[in-house]
C-alpha positions as CSV (number, residue, x, y, z in Angstrom):
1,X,2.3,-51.3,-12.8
2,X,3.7,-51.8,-9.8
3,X,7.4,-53.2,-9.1
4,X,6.1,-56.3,-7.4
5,X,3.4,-56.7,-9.8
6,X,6.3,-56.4,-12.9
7,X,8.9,-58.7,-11.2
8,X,5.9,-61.5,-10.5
9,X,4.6,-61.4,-13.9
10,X,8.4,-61.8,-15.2
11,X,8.7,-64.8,-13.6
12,X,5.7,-66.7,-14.9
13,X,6.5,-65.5,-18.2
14,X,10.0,-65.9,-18.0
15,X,9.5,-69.6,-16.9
16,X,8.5,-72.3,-19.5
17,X,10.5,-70.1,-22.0
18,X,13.0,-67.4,-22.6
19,X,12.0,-64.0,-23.3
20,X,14.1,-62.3,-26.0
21,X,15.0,-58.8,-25.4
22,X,17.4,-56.0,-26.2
23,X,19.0,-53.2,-24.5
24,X,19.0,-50.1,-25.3
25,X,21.8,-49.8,-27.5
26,X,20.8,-53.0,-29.4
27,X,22.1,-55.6,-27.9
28,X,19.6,-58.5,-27.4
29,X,19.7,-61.6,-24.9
30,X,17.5,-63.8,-23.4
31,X,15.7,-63.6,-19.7
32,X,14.6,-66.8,-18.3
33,X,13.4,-67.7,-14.5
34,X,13.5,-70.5,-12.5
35,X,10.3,-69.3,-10.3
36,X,12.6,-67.5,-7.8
37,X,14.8,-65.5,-10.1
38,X,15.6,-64.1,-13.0
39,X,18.8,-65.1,-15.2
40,X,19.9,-63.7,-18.3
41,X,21.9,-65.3,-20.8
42,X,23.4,-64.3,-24.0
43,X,21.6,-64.1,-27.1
44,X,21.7,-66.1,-30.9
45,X,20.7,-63.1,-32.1
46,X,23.1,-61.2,-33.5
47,X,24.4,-58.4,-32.4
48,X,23.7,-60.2,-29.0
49,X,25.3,-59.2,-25.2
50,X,28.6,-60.7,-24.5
51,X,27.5,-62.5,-21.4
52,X,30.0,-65.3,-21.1
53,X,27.8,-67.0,-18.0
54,X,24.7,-66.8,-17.0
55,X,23.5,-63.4,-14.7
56,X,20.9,-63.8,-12.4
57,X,18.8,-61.1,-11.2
58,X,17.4,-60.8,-7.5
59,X,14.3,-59.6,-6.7
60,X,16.2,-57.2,-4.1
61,X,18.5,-55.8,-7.0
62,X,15.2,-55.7,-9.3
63,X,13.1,-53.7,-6.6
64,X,15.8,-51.2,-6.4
65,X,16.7,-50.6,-10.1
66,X,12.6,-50.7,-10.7
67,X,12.1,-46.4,-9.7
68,X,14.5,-45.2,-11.9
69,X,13.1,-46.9,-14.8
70,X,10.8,-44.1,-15.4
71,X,13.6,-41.3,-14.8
72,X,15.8,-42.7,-16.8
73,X,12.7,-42.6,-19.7
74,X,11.9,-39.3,-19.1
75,X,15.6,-38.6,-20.5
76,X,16.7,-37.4,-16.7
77,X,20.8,-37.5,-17.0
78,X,23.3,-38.4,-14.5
79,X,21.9,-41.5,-13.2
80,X,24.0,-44.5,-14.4
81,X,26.3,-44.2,-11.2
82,X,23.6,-44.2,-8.7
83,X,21.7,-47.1,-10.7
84,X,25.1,-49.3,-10.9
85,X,25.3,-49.0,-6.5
86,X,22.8,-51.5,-6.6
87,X,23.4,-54.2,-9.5
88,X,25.8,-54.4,-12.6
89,X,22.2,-55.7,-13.8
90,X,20.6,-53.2,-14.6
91,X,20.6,-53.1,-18.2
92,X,18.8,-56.1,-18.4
93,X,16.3,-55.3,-15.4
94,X,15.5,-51.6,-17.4
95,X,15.1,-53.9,-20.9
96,X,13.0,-56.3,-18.9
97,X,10.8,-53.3,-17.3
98,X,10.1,-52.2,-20.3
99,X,8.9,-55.1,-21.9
100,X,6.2,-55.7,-19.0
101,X,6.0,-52.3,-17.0
């Protein structure tokens, strides 16, 4: 799937309710959308992210994090710096990829 194709289908599925997910490490929180957006929001879930408010996610910060989803799979190091120039987000938006992608 394409990035566009992942970030529309987020937000209609984000929309009418939360989507649980967890990071990679095990933390989990919810991803919701208001139709333009994307906002995650800490979890009941326990152990869940310590997100104290909510953090939304652009589609601009989303289209950039979206190519190094598949590097960072393929277990390619060195990568967290280059990925955090473009949102503090990005552990959600890799969760949320791959959910979906």
């Amino acid at each position: 799937m394409q990035a566009e194709e992942v970030w529309e289908r987020l937000l209609v599925e984000c929309k009418d309710r939360p989507m649980m997910l967890q990071t990679k490490t095990g933390l989990h929180f919810n991803l919701k959308s208001n139709g333009k957006k994307l906002i995650a929001t800490a979890s009941e879930i326990e152990p869940p992210c310590k997100i104290r408010l909510p953090r939304p996610i652009y589609k601009d910060n989303f289209l950039k994090v979206f190519p190094y989803y598949e590097r960072v799979r393929s277990g390619e190091k060195g990568l967290s710096g280059e990925i955090l120039a473009n949102t503090r987000n990005s552990v959600y938006i890799m969760a949320a990829i791959k959910r979906i992608g």
